[in-house]
MMTF fields as JSON, N, C-alpha, C and O atoms, coordinates in Angstrom:
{
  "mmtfVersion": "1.0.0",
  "mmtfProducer": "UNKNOWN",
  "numBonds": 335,
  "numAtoms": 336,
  "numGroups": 84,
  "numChains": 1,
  "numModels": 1,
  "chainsPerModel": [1],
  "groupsPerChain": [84],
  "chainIdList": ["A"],
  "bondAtomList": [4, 2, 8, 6, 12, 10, 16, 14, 20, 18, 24, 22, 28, 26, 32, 30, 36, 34, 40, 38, 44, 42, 48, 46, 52, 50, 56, 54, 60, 58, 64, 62, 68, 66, 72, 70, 76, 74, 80, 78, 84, 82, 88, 86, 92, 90, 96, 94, 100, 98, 104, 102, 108, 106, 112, 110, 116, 114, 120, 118, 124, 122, 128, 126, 132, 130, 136, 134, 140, 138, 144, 142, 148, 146, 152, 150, 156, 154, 160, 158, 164, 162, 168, 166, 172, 170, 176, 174, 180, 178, 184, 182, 188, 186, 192, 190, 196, 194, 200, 198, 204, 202, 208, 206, 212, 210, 216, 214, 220, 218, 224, 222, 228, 226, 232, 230, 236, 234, 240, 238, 244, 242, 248, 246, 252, 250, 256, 254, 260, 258, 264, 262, 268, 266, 272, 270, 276, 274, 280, 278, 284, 282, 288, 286, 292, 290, 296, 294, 300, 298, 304, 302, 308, 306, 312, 310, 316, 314, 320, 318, 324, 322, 328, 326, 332, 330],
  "bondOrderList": [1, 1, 1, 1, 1, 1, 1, 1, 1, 1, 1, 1, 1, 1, 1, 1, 1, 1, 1, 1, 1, 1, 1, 1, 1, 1, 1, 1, 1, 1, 1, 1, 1, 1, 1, 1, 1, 1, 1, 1, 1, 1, 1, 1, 1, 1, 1, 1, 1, 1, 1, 1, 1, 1, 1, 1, 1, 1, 1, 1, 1, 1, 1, 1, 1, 1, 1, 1, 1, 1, 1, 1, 1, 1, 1, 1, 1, 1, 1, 1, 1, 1, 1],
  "groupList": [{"groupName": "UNK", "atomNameList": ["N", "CA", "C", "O"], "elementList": ["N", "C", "C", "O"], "formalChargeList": [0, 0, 0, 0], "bondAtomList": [1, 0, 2, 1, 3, 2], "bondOrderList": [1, 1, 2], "singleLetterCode": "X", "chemCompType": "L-PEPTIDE LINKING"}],
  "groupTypeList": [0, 0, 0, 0, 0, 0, 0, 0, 0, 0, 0, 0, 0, 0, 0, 0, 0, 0, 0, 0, 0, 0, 0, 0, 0, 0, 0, 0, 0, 0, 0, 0, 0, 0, 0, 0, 0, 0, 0, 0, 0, 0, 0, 0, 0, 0, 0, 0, 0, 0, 0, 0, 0, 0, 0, 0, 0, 0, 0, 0, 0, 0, 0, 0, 0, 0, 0, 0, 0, 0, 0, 0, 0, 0, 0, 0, 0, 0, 0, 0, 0, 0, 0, 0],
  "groupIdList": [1, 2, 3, 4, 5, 6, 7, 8, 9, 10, 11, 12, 13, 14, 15, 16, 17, 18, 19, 20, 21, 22, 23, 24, 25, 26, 27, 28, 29, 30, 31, 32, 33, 34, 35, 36, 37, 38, 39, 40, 41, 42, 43, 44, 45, 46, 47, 48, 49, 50, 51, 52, 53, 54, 55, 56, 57, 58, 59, 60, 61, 62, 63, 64, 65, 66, 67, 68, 69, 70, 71, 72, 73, 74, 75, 76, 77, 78, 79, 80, 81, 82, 83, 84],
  "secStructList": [7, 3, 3, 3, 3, 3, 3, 7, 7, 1, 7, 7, 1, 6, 6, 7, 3, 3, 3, 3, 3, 3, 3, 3, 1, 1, 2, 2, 2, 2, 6, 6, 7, 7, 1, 1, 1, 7, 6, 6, 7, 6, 6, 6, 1, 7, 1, 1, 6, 6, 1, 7, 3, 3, 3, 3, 3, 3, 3, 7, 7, 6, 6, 6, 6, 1, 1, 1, 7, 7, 1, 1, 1, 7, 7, 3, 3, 3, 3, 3, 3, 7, 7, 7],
  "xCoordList": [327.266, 326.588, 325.745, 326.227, 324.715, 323.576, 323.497, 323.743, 323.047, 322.94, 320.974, 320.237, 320.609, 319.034, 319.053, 320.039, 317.951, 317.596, 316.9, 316.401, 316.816, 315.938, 315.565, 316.291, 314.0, 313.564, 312.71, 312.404, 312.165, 311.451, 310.943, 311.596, 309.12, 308.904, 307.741, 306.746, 308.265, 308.0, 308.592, 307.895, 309.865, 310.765, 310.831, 311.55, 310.038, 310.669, 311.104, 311.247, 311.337, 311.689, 313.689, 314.593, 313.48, 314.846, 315.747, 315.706, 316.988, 318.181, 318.041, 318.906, 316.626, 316.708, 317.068, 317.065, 317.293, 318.028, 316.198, 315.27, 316.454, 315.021, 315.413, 314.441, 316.254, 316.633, 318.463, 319.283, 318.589, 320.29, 319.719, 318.71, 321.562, 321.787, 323.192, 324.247, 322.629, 323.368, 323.975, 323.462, 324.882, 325.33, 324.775, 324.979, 324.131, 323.76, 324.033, 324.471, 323.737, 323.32, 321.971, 321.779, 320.996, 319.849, 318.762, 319.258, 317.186, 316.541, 316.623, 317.057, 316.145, 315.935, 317.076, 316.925, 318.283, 319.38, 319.206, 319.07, 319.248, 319.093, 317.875, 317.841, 317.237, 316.104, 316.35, 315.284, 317.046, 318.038, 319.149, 319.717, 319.711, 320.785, 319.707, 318.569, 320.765, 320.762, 321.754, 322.825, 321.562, 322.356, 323.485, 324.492, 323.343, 324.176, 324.519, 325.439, 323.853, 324.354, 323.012, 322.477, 322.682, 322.017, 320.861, 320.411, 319.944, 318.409, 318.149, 317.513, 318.637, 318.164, 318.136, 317.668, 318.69, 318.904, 317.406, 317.48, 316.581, 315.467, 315.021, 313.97, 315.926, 315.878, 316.218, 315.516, 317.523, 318.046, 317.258, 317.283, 317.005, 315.925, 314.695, 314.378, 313.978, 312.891, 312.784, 313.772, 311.548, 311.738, 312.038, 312.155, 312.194, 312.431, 312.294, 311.65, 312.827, 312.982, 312.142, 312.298, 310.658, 309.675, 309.34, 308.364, 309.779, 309.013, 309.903, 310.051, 310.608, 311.792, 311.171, 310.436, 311.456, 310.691, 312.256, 312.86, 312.647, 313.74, 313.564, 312.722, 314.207, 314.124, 315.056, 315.991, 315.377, 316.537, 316.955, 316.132, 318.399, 318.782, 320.113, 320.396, 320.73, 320.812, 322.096, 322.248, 322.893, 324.485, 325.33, 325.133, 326.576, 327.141, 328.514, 328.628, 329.648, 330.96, 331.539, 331.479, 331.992, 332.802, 333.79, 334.006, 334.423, 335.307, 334.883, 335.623, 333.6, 333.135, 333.579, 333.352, 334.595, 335.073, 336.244, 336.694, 337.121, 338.121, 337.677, 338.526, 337.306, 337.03, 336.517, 336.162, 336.521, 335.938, 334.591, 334.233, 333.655, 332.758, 332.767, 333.546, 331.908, 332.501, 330.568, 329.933, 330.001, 329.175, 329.261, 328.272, 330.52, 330.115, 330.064, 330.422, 329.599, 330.096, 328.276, 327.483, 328.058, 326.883, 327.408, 328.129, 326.957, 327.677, 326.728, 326.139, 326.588, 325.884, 327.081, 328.226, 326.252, 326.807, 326.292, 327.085, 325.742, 325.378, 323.608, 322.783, 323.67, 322.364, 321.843, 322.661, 320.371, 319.797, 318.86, 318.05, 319.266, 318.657, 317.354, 316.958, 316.861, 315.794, 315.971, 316.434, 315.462, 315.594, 314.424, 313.834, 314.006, 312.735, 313.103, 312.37],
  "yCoordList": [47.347, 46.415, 45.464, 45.188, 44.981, 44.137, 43.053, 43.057, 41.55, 40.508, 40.635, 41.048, 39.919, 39.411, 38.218, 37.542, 37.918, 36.609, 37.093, 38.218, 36.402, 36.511, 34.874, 33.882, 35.032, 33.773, 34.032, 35.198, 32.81, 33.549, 32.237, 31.355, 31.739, 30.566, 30.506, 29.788, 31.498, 31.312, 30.265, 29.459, 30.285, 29.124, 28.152, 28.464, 26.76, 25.422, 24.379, 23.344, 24.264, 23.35, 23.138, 23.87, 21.758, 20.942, 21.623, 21.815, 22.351, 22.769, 24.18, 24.982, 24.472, 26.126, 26.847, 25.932, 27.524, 28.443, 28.828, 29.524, 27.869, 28.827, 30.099, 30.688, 30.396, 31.364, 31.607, 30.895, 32.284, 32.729, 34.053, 34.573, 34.043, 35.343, 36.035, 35.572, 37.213, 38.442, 39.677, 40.295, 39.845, 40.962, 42.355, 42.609, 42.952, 44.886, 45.592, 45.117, 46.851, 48.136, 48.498, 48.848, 48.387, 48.06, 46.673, 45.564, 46.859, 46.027, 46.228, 45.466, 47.344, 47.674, 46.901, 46.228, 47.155, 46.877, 45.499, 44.929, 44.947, 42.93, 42.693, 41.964, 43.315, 42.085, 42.72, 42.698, 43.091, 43.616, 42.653, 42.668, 41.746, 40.883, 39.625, 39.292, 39.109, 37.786, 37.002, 37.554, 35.687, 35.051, 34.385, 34.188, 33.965, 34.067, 35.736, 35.759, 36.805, 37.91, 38.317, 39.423, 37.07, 37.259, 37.096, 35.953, 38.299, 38.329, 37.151, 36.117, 37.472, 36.218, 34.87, 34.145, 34.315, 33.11, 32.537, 32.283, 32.429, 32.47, 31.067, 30.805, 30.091, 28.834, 28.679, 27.776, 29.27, 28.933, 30.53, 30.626, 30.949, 31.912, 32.432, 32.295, 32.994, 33.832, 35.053, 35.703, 35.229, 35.807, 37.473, 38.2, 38.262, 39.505, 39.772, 39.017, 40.779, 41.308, 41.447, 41.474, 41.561, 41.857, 40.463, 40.362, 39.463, 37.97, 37.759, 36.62, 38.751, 38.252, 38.525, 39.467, 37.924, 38.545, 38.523, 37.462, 39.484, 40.06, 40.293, 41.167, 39.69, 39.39, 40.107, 39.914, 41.125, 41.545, 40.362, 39.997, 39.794, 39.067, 39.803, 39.151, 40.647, 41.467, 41.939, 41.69, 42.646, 43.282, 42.536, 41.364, 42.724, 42.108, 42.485, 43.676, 41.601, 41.826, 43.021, 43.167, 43.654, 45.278, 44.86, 45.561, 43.848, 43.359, 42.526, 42.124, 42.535, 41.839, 41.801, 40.786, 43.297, 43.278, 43.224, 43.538, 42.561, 41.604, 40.307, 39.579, 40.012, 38.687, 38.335, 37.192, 39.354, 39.693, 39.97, 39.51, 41.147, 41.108, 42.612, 43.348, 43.159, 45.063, 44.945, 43.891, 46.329, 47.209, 47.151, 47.539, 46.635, 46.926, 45.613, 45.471, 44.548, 43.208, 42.126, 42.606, 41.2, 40.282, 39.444, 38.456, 40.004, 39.958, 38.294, 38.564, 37.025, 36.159, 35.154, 34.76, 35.02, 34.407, 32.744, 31.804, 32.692, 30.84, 31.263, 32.108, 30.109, 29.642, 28.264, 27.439, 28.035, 26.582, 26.39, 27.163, 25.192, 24.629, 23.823, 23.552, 23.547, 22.881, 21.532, 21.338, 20.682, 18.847, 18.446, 18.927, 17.703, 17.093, 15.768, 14.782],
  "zCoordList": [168.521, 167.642, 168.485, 169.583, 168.208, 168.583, 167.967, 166.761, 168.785, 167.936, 168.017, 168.911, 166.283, 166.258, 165.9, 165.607, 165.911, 165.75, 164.39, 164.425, 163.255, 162.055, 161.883, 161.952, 161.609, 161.362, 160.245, 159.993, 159.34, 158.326, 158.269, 158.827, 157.271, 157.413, 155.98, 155.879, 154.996, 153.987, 153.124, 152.507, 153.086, 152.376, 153.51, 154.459, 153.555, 154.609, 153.762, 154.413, 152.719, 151.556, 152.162, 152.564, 151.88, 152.604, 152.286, 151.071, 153.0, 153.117, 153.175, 153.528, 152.717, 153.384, 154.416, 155.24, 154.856, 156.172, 156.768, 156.354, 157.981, 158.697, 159.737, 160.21, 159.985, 161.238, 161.162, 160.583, 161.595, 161.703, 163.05, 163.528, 163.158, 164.333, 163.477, 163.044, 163.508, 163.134, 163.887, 164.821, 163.428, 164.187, 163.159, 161.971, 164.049, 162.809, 163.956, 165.005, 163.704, 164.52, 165.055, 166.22, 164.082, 164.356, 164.169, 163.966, 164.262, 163.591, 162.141, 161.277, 162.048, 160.274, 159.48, 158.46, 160.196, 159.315, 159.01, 157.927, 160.537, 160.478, 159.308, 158.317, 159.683, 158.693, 157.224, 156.608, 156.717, 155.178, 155.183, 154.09, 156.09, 155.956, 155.471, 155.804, 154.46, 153.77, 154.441, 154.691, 154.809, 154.801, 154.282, 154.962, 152.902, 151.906, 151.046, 150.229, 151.273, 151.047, 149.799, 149.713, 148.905, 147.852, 147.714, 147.782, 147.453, 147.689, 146.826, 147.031, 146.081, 144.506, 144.688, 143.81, 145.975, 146.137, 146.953, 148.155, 146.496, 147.227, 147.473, 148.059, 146.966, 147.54, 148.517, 148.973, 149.87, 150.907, 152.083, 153.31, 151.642, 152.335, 151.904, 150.723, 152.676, 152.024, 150.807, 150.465, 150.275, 148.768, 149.309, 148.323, 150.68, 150.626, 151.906, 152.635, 152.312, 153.667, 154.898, 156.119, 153.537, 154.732, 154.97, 155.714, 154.622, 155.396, 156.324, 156.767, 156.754, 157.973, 159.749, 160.042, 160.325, 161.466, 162.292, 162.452, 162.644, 163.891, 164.958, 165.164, 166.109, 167.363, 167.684, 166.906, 168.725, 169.554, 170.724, 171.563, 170.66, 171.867, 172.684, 173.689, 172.544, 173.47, 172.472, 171.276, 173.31, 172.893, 172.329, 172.652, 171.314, 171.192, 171.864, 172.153, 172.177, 173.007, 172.1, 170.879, 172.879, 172.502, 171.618, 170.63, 171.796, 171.207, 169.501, 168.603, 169.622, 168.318, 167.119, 166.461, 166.314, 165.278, 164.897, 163.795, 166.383, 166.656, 166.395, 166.909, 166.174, 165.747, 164.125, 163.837, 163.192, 162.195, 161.471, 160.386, 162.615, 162.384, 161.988, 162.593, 160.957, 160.461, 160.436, 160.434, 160.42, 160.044, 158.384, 157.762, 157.597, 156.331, 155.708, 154.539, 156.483, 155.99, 156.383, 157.194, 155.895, 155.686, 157.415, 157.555, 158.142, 159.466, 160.174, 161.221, 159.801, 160.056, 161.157, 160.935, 162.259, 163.189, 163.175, 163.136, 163.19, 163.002, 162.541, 162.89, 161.562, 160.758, 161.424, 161.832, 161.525, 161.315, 159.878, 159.366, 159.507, 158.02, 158.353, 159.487, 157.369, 157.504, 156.695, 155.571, 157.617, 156.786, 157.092, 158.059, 156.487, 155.906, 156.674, 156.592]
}
């Protein structure tokens, strides 16, 4: 598993999520993760996948899904918000 960086800068309206780091397998996969899980929530992120821009920052520890991270799960490692 791989961590990305997803940033997006369509939604900057106060308390929105501008960026998080995820754990996926690939890019494709990362920029399909929501942060809250729910496309629909388009107040705390962007309105759809393709306004996501994904960064590779390298491997994640072998051990990663010891700690509770799965391939079948909204795998978000830390978010930054946006304040006005």
């Amino acid at each position: 598993m791989k961590l990305y960086l997803l940033e997006q800068n369509e939604n900057q309206s106060e308390g929105s999520i501008a960026s998080c780091v995820v754990v996926a397998n690939s890019k494709e996969e990362a920029q399909q993760v929501h942060p809250f899980t729910d496309w629909d929530r388009v107040e705390v992120w962007t309105y759809g996948p393709e306004d996501v821009q994904v960064t590779y920052l390298g491997n994640a520890r072998k051990d990663i899904e010891k700690a509770g991270f799965s391939e079948n799960i909204n795998n978000v490692v830390c978010l930054h918000r946006c304040y006005s």
